[in-house]
C-alpha positions in Angstrom: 4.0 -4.0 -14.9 6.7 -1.7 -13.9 5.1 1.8 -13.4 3.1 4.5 -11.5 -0.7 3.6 -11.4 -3.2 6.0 -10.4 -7.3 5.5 -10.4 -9.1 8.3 -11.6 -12.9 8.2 -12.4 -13.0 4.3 -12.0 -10.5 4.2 -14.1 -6.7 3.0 -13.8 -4.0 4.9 -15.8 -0.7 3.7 -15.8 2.4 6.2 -16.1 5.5 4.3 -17.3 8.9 5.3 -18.6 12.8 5.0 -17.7 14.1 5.6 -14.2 14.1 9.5 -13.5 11.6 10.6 -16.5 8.5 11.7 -13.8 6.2 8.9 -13.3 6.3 9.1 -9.3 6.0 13.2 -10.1 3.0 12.9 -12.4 1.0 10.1 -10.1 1.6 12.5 -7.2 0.6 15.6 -9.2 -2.3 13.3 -10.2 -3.2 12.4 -6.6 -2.8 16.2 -6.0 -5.7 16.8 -8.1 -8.1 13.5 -6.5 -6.6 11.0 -7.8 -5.6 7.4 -5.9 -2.8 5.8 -6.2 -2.9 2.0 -6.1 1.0 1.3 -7.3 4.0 3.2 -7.4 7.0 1.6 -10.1 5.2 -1.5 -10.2 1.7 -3.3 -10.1 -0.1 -6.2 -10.4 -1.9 -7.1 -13.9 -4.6 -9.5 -13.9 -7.1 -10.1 -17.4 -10.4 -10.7 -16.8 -12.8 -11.9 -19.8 -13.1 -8.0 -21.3 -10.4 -6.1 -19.1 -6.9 -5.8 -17.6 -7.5 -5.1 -13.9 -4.4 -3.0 -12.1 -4.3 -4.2 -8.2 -1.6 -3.0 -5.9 1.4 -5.1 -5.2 1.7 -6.5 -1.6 5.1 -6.1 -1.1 4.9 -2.1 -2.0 1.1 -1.4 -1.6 0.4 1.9 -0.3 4.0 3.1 -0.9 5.2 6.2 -2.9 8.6 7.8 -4.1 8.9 11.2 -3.3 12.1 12.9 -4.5 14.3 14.5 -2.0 12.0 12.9 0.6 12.0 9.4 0.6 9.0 6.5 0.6 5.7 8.2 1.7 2.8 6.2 2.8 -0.7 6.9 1.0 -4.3 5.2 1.1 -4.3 2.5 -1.4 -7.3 2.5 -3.8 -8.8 -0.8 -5.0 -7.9 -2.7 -8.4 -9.1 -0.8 -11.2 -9.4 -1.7 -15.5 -6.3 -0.3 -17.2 -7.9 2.1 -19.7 -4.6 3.9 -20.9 -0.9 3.9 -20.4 1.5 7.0 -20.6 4.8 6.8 -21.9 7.1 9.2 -20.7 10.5 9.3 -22.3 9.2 8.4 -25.9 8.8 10.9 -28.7 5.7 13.0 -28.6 3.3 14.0 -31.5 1.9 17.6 -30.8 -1.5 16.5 -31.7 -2.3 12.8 -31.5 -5.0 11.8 -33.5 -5.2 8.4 -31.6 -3.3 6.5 -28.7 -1.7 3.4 -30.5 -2.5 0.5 -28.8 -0.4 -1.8 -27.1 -1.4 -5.7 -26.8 -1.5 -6.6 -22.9 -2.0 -10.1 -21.9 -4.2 -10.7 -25.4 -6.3 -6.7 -24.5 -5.6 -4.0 -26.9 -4.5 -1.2 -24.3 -4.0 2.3 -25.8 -0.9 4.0 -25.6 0.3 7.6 -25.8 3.6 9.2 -25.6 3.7 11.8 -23.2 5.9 14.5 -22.2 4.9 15.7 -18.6 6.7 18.7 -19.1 6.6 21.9 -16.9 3.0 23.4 -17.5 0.0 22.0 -15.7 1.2 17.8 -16.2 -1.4 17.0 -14.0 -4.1 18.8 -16.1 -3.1 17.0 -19.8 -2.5 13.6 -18.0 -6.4 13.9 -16.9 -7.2 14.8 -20.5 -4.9 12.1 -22.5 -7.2 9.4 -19.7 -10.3 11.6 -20.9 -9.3 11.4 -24.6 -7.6 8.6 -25.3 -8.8 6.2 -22.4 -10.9 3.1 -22.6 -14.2 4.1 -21.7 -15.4 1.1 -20.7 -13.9 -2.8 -21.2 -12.2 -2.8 -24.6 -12.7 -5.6 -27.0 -10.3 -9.1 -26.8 -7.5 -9.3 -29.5 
């Protein structure tokens, strides 16, 4: 999967978009706030029986774009289940009622919109995860 992948709480959440929209911003914001990073514009997707698992890649693990600075090397934390996926560079609803799910590899995945904007990205990215997040395996399609 081509995006930023963070772990917070146990949990992976995937920041995707176009080139330039924010993803290696946000995961850094994120890991700013506790979070661990285990891919930056790409990572490994495996399915288990009830879950996606995220897993660093090997060719980039530990790696992370910062702009105007270059590659920085972070710890890498271990595979985590993909519980939601942000999509930045979409249109945004004010006030989502639901993430819409998105099949990946036969696992309904939710997935919201999201415009990281300039006040507290970090903070709503935590809360979209808290809000809209699988909780705990989701269901197979």
């Amino acid at each position: 999967m081509q995006a930023s992948v963070v772990v917070i709480g146990g949990r992976a959440l995937a920041i995707e978009g176009p080139p330039g929209s924010g993803k290696s911003a946000l995961a850094l914001a994120l890991i700013d706030r506790g979070a661990h990073l285990i891919g930056d514009d790409g990572v490994t997707l495996t399915r288990t029986d009830t879950a996606i698992i995220a897993a660093p890649p090997p060719n980039i693990a530990g790696l992370i774009e910062v702009h105007g600075v270059g590659l920085v090397t972070l710890p890498v934390a271990p595979p985590a289940p993909l519980a939601l996926v942000l999509t930045l560079g979409a249109p945004v609803d004010r006030l989502p009622s639901a993430a819409p799910a998105r099949d990946i590899l036969g696992i309904a995945i939710p997935c919201l919109p999201f415009d990281p904007g300039t006040i507290a990205p970090a903070l709503r990215a935590e809360w979209a995860l808290k809000q809209h997040g699988l909780s705990s395996a989701p269901n197979q399609s």
